[in-house]
N, C-alpha and C positions, 0 to 999 in steps of 0.2 A: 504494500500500500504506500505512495506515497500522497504528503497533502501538501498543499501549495495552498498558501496565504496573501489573501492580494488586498491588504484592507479591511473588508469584514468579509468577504467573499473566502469560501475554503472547498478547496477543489480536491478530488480523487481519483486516483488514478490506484486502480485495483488488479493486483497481480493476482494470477492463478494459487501462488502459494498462500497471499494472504487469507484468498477468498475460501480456501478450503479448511485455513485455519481458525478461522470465525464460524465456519461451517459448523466444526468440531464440537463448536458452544451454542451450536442452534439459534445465529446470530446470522441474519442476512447483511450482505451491505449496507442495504437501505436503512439499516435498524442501526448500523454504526454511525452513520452518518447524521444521523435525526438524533445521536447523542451529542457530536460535535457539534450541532446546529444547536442543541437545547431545544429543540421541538420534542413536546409532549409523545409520550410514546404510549398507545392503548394496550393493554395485558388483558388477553382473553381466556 
């Protein structure tokens, strides 16, 4: 994964190793990145 900071903008660029290692924890990208952002995240 890397992130790139441009201001408030934060950008990803997702390697197959990370994405599989996130995987691991039943974590999609999307779910890491709505951390980064501090967007609310629903738990169903």
């Amino acid at each position: 994964m890397y992130i790139s900071i441009d201001g408030d903008a934060v950008g990803f660029d997702w390697d197959q190793a990370n994405t599989e290692h996130i995987a691991s924890h039943r974590a999609t990208p999307e779910e890491v990145e709505q951390v980064f952002a501090n967007d609310e995240v629903g738990i169903d």
